[in-house]
N, CA, C and O of each residue as an XYZ file, in Angstrom:
764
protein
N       6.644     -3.498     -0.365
C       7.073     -2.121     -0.555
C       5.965     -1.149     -0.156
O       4.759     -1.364     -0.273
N       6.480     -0.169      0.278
C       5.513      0.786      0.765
C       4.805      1.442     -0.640
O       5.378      1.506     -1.728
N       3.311      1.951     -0.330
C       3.104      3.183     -1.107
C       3.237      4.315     -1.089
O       2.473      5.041     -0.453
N       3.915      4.614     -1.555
C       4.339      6.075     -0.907
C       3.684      7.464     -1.203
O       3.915      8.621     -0.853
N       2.948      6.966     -1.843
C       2.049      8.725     -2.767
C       0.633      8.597     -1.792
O      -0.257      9.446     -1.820
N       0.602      7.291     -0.871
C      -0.299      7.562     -0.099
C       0.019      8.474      1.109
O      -0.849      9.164      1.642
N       1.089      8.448      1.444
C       2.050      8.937      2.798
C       2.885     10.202      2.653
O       3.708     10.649      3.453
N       2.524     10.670      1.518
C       3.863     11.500      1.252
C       3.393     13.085      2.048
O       4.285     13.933      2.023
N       2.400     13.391      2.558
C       2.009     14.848      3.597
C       2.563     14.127      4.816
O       3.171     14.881      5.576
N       2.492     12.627      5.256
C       3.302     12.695      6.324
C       4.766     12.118      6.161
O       5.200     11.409      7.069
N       5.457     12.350      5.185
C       6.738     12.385      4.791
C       7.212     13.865      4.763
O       8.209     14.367      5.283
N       6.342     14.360      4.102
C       6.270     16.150      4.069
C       6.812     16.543      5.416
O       7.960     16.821      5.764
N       5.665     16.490      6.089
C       5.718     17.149      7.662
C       7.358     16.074      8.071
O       8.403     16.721      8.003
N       7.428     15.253      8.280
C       8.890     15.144      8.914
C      10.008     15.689      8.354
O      10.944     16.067      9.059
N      10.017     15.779      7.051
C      11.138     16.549      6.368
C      11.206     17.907      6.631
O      12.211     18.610      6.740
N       9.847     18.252      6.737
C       9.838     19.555      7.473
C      10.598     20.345      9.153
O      11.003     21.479      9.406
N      10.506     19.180      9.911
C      10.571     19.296     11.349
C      11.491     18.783     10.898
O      12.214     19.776     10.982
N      12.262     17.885     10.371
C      13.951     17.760     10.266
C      14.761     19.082      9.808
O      15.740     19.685     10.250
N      13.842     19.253      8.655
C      15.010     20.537      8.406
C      15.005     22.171      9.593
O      15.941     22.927      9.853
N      13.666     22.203     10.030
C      13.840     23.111     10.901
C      14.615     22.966     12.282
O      15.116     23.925     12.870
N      14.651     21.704     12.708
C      15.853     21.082     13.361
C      17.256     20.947     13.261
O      17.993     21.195     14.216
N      17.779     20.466     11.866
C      19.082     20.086     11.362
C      19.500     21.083     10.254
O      20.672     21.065      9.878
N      18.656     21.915      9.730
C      19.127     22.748      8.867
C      18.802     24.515      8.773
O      18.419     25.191      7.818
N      19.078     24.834      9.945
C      18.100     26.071     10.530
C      18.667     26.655      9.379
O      17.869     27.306      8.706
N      20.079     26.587      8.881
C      20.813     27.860      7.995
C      19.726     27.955      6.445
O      19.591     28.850      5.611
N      19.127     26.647      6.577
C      18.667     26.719      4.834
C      17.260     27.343      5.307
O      16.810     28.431      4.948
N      16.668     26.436      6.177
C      15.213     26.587      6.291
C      14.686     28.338      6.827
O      13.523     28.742      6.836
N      15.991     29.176      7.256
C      15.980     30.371      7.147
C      16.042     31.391      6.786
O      15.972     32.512      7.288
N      16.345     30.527      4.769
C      16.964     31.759      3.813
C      15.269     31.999      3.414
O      14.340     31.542      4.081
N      15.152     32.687      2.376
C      14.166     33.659      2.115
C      13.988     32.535      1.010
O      14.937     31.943      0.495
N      11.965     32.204      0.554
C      11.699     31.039     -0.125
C      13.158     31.260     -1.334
O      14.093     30.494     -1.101
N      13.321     32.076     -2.347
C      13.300     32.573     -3.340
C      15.087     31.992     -3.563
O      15.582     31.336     -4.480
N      15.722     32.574     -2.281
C      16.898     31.840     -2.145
C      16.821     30.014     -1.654
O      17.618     29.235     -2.177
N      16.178     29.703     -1.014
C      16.410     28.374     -0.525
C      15.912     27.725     -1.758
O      16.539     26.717     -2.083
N      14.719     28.148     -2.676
C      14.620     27.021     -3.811
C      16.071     27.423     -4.895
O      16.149     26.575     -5.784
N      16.691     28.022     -4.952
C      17.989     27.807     -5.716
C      18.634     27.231     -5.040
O      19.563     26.774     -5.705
N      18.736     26.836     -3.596
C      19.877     26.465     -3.003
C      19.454     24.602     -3.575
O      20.127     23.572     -3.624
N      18.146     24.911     -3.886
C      17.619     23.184     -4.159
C      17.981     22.898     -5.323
O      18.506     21.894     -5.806
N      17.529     24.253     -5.903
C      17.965     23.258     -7.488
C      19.444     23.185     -7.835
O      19.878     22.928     -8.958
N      20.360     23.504     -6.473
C      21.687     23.171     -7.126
C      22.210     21.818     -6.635
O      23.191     21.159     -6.979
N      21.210     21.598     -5.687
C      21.289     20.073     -5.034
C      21.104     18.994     -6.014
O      21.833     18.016     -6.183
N      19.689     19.408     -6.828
C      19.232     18.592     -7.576
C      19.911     18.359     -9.033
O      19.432     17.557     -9.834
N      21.213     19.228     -9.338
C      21.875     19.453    -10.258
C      23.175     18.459     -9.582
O      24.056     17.645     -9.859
N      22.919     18.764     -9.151
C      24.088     17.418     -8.621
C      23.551     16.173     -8.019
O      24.432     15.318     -7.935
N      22.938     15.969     -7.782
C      21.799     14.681     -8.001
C      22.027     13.934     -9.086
O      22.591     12.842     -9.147
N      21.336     14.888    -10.347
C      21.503     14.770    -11.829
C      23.047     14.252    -12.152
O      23.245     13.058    -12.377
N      23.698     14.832    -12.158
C      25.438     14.287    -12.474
C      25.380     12.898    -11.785
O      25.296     11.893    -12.491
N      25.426     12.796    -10.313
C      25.507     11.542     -9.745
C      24.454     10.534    -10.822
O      24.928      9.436    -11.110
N      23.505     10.773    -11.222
C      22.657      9.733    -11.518
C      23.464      9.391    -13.157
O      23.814      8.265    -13.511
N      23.602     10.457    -13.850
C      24.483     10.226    -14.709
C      25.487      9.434    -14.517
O      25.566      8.344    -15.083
N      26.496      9.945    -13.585
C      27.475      8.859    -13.352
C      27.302      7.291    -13.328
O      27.785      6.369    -13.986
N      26.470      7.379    -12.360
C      25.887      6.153    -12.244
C      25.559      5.310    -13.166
O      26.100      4.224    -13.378
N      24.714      5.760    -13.706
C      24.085      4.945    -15.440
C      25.743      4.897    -15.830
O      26.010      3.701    -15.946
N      26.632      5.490    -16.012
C      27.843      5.454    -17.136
C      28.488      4.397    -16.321
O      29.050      3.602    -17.075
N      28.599      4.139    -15.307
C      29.400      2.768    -14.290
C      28.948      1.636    -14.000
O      29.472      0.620    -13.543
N      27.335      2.053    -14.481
C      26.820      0.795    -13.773
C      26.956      0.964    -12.028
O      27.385     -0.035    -11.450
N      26.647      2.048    -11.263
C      26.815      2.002     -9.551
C      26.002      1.803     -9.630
O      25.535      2.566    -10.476
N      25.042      0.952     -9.160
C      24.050      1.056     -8.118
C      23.642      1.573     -7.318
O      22.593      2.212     -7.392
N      24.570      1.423     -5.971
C      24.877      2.281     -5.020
C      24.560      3.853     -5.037
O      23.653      4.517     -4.535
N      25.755      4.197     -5.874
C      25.423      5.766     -6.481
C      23.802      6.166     -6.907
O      23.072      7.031     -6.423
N      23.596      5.386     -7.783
C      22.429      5.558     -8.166
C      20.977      5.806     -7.085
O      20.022      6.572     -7.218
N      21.219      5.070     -6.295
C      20.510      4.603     -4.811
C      20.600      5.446     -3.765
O      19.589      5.900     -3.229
N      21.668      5.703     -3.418
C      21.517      7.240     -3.063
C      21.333      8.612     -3.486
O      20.811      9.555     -2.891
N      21.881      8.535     -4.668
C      21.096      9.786     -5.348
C      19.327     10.168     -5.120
O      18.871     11.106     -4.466
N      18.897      9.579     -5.548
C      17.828      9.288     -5.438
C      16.650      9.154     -4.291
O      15.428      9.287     -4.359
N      17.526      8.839     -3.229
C      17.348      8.757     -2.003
C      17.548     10.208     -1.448
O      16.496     10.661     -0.999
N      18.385     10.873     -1.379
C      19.168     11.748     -1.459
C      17.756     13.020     -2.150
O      17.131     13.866     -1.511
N      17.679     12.708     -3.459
C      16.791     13.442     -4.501
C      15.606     13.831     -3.442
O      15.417     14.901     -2.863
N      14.766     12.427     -3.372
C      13.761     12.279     -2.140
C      13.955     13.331     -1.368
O      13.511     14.414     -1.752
N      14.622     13.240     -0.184
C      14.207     14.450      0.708
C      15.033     15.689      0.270
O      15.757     16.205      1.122
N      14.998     16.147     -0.818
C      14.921     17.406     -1.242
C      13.683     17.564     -2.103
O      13.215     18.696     -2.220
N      13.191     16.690     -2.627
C      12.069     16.988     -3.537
C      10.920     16.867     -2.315
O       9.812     17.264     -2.674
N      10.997     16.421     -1.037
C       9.982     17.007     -0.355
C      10.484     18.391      0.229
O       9.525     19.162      0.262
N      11.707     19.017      0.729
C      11.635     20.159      1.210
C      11.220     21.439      0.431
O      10.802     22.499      0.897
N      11.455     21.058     -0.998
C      11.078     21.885     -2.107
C       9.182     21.496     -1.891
O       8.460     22.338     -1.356
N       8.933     20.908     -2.109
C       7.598     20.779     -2.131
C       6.951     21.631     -0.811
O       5.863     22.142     -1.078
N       7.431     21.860      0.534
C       7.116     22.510      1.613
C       7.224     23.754      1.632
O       6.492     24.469      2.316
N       8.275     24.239      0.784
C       9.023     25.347      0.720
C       7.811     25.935      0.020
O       7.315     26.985      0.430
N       7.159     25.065     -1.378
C       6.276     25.892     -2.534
C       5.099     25.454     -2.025
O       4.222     25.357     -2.884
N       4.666     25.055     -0.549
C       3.644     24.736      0.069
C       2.397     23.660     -0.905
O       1.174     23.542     -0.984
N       3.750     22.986     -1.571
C       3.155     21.794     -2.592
C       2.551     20.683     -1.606
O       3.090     20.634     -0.500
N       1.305     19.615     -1.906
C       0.692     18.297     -1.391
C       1.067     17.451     -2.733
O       0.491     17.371     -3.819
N       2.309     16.825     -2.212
C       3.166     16.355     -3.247
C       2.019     15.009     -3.438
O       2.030     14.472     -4.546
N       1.237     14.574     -2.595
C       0.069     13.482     -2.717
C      -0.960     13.977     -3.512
O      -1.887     13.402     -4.083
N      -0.613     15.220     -3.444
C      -2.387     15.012     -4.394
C      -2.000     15.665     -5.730
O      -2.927     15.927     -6.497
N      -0.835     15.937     -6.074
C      -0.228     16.238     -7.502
C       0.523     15.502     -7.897
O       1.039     15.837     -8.963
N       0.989     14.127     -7.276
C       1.016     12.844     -7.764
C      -0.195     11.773     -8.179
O      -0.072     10.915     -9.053
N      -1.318     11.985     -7.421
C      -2.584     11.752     -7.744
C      -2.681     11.129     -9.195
O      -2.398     11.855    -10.148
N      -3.121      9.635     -9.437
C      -3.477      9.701    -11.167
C      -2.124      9.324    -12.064
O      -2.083      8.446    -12.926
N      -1.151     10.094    -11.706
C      -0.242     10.022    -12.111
C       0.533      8.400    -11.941
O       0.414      7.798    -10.874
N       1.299      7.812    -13.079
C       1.959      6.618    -13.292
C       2.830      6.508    -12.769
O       3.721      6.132    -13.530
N       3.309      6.686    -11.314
C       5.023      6.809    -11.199
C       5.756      5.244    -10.986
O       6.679      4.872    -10.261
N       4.983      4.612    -11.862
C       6.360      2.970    -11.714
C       5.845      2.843    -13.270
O       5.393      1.748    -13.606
N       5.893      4.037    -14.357
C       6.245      3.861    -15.389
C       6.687      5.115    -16.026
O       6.050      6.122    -15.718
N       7.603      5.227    -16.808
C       8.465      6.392    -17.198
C       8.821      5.965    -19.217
O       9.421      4.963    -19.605
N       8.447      6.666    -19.791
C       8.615      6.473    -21.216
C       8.541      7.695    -21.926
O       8.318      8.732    -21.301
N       8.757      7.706    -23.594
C       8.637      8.555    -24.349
C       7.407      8.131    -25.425
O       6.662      7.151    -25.466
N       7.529      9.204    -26.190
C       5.932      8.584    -27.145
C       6.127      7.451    -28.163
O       5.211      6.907    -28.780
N       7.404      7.171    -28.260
C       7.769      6.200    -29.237
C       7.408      4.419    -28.640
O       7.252      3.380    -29.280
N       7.378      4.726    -27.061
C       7.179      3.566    -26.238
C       8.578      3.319    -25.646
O       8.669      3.168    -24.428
N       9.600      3.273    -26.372
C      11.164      3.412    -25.689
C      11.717      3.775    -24.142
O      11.820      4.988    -23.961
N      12.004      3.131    -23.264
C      11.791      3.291    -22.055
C      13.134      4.322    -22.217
O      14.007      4.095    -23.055
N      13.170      5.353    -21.401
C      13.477      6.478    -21.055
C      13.950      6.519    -19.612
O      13.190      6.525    -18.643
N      15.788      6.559    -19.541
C      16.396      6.230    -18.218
C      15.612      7.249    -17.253
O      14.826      8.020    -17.804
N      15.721      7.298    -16.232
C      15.452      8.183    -15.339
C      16.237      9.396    -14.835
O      15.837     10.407    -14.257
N      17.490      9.011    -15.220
C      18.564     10.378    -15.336
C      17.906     11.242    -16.916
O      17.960     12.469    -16.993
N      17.656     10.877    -17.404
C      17.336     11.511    -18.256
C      16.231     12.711    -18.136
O      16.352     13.905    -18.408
N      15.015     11.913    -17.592
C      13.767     12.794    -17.119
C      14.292     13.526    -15.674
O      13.829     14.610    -15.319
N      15.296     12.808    -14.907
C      15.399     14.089    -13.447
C      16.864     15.110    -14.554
O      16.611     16.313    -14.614
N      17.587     14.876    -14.967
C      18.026     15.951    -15.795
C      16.839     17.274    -16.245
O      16.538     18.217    -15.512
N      16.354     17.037    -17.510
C      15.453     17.500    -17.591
C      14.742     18.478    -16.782
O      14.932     19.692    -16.856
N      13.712     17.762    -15.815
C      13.189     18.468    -14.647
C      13.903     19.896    -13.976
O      13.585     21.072    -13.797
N      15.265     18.845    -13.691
C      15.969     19.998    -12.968
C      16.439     21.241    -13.519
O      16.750     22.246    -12.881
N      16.468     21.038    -15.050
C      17.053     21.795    -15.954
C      15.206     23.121    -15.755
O      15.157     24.351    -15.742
N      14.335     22.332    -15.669
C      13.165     23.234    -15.448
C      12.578     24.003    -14.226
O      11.787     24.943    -14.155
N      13.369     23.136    -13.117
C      13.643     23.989    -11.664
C      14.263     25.271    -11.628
O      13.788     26.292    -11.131
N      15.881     25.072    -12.464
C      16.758     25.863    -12.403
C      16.380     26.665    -13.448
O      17.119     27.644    -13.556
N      15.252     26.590    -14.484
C      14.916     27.689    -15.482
C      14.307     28.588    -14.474
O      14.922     29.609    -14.165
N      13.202     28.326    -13.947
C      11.992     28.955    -12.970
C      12.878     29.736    -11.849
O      12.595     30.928    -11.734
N      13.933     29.223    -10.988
C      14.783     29.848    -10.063
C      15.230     31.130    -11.103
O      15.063     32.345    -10.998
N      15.825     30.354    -12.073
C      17.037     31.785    -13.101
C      16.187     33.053    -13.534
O      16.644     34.194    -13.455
N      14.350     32.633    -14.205
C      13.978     33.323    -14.368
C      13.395     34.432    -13.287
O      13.287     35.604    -13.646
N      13.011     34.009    -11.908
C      12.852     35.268    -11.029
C      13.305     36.210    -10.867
O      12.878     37.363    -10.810
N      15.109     35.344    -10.696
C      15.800     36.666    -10.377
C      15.902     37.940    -11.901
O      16.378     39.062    -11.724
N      15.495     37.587    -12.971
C      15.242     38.448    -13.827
C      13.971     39.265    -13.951
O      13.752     40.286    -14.604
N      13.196     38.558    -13.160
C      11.367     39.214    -13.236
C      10.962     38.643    -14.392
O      10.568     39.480    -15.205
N      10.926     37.765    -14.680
C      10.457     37.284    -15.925
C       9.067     37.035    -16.256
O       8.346     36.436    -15.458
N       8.566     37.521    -17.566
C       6.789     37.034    -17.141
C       6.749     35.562    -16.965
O       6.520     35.076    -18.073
N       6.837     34.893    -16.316
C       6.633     33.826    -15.753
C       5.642     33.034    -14.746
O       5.077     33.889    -14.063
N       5.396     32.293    -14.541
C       4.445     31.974    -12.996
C       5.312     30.740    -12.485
O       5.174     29.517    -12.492
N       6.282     31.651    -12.035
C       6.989     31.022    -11.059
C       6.781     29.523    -10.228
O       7.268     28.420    -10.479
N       6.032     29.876     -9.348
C       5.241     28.853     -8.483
C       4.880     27.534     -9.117
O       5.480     26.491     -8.858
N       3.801     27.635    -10.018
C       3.920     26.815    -10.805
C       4.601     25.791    -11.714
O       4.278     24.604    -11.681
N       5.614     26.301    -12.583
C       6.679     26.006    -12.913
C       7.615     25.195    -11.875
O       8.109     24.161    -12.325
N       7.874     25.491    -10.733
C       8.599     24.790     -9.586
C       7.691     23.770     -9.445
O       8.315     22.710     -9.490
N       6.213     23.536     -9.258
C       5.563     23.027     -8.642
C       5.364     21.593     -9.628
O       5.148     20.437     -9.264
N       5.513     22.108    -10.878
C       5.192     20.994    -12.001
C       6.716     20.447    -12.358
O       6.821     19.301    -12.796
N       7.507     20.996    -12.234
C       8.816     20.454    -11.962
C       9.116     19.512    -10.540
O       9.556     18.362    -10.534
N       8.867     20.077     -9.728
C       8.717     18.895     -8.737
C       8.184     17.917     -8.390
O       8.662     17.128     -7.575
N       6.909     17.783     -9.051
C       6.166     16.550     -9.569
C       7.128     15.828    -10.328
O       7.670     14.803     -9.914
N       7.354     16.367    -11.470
C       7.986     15.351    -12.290
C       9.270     14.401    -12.080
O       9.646     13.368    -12.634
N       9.885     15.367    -10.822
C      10.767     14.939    -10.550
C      10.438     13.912     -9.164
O      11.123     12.999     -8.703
N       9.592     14.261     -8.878
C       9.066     13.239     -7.113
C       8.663     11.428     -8.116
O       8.816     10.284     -7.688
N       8.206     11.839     -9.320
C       7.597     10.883    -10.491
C       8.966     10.186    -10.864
O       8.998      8.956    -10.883
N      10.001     10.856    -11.136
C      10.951     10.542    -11.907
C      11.860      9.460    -10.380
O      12.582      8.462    -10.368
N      11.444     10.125     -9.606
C      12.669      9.486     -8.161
C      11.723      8.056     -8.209
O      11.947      6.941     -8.680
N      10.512      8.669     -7.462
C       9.553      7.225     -7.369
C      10.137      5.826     -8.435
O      10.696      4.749     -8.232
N       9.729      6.437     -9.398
C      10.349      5.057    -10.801
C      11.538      4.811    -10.790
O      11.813      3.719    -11.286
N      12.438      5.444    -10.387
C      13.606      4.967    -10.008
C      14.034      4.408     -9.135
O      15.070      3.774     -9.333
N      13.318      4.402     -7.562
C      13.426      3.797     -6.860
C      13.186      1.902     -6.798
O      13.901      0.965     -6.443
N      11.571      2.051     -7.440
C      10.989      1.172     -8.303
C      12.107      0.358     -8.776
O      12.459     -0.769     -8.427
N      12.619      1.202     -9.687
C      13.501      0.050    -11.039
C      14.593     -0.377    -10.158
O      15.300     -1.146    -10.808
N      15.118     -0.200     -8.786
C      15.962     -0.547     -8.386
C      15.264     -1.773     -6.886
O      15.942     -2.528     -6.188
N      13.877     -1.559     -6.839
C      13.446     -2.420     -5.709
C      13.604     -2.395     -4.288
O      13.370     -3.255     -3.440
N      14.190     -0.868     -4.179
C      13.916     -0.313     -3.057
C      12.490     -0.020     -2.118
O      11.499      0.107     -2.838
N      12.314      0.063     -1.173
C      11.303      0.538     -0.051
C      12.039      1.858      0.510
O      12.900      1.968      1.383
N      11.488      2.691     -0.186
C      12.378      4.473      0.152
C      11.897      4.876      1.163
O      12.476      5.882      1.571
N      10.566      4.338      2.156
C      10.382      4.607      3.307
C      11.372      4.683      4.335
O      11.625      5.715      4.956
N      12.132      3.173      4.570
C      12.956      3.088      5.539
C      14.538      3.697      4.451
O      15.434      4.246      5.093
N      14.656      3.602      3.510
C      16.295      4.169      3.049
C      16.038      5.501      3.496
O      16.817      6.062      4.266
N      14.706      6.199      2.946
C      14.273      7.853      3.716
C      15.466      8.179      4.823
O      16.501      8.840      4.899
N      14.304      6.905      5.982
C      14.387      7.504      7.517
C      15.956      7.060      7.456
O      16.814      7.816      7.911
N      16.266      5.914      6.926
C      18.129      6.115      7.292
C      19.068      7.112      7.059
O      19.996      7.516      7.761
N      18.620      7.490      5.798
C      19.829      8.921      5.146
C      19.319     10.070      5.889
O      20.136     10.989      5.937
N      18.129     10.309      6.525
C      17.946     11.331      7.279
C      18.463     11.470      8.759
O      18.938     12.459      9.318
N      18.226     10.154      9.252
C      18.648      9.628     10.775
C      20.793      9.890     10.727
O      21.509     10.527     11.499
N      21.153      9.070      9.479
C      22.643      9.113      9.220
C      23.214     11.104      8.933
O      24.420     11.335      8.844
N      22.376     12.066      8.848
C      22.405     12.928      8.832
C      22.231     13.761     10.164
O      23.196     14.423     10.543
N      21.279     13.769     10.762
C      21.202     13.860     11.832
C      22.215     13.634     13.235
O      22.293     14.254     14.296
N      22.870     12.546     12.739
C      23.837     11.964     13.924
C      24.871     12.640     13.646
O      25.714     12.615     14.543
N      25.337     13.698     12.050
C      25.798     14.551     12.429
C      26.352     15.365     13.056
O      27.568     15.559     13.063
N      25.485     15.978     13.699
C      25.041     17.408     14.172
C      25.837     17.330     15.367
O      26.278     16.249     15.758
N      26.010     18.234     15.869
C      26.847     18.488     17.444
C      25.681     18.206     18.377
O      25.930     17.620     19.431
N      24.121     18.655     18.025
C      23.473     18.963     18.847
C      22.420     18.031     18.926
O      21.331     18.211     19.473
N      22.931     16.729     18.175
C      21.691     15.758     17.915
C      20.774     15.176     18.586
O      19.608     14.884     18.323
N      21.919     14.933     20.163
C      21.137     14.314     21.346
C      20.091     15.151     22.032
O      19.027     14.614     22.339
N      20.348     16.672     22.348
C      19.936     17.686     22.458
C      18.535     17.824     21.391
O      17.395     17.654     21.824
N      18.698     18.010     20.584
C      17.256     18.362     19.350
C      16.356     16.563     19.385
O      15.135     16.433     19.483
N      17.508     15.225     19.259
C      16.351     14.125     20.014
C      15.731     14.098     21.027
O      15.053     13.073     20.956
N      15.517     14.633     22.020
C      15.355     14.634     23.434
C      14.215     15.800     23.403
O      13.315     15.769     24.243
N      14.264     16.698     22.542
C      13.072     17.790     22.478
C      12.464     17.694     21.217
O      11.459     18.399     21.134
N      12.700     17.146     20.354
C      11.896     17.204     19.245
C      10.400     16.713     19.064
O       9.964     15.869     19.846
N       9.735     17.139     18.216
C       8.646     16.731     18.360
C       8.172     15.569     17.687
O       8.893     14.740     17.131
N       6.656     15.538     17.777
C       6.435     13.824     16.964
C       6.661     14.038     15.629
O       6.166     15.002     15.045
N       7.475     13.099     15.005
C       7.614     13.243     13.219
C       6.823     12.307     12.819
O       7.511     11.841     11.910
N       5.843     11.671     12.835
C       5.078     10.435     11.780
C       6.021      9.294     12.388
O       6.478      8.716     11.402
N       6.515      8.712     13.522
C       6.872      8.132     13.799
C       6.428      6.805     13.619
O       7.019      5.812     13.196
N       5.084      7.003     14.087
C       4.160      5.657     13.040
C       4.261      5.408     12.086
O       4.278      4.198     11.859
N       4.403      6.435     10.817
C       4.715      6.214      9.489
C       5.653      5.793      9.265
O       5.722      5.029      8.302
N       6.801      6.082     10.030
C       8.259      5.928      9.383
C       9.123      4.972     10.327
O      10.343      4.839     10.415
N       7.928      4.271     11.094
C       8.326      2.810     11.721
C       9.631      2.950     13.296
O      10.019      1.931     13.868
């Protein structure tokens, strides 16, 4: 399995050059709007992962998560986060509460997101807040919360990454067109 908190600025940068490629409409709204447009992604993330735990999917679960992934790096680009070095130190193939009780992972990306979507709700009010921050420590927790989940399922999110991004991509009307000019993404990295 890959490490991924070693790689994740050049996971960054391709998610980056994907979305300015495949998602001009988002990567053009104003920061303030595009991180709400995230945390409603990640709110439905959350449900899916819920679901999941309640069915027993796997699947579901596996893409969510996957899914989670490259939004918790475009958010991280967006808040000009080094999702590597604020994962740094940090445990992400263990997830618990203080009792020792292992603690699902829908539970903690619930949570999180519930602290994304506080920080989004509170701007648009002016709230004394520090914004930035708040997003920034929320997206940790949640890049923490995906990681261990990926983990508990024995995935290598390197290559599921580049598939759900590549399966996105093929999309597009204009895919062959934006392959043919695009630039280098970590191609080394991402095999």
């Amino acid at each position: 399995m890959t490490d991924v908190t070693s790689i994740l600025r050049d996971l960054q940068w391709h998610q980056l050059v994907h979305d300015d490629a495949y998602h001009r409409d988002i990567a053009s709204m104003p920061p303030a709007t595009r991180m709400k447009h995230f945390a409603l992604h990640m709110a439905k993330y959350a449900a899916y992962l819920l679901d999941a735990d309640d069915r027993g999917d796997t699947a579901l679960a596996q893409r969510a998560l996957i899914d989670a992934f490259a939004i918790i790096l475009a958010i991280g680009n967006t808040l000009g986060q080094d999702l590597s070095r604020d994962l740094a130190g940090r445990n992400v193939d263990a997830s618990g509460n203080s009792e020792g009780a292992p603690v699902p992972v829908w539970r903690v990306f619930v949570k999180e997101t519930g602290a994304l979507a506080k920080a989004c709700e509170s701007l648009d009010h002016i709230e004394d807040l520090p914004f930035k921050a708040l997003m920034k420590q929320a997206n940790t927790a949640l890049a923490a919360a995906v990681l261990h989940g990926v983990s508990q399922h024995g995935m290598d999110i390197v290559p599921a990454y580049k598939k759900r991004l590549r399966d996105v991509e093929k999309r597009s009307p204009f895919d062959d067109f934006i392959q043919q000019r695009r630039p280098a993404r970590n191609d080394d990295v991402l095999g």
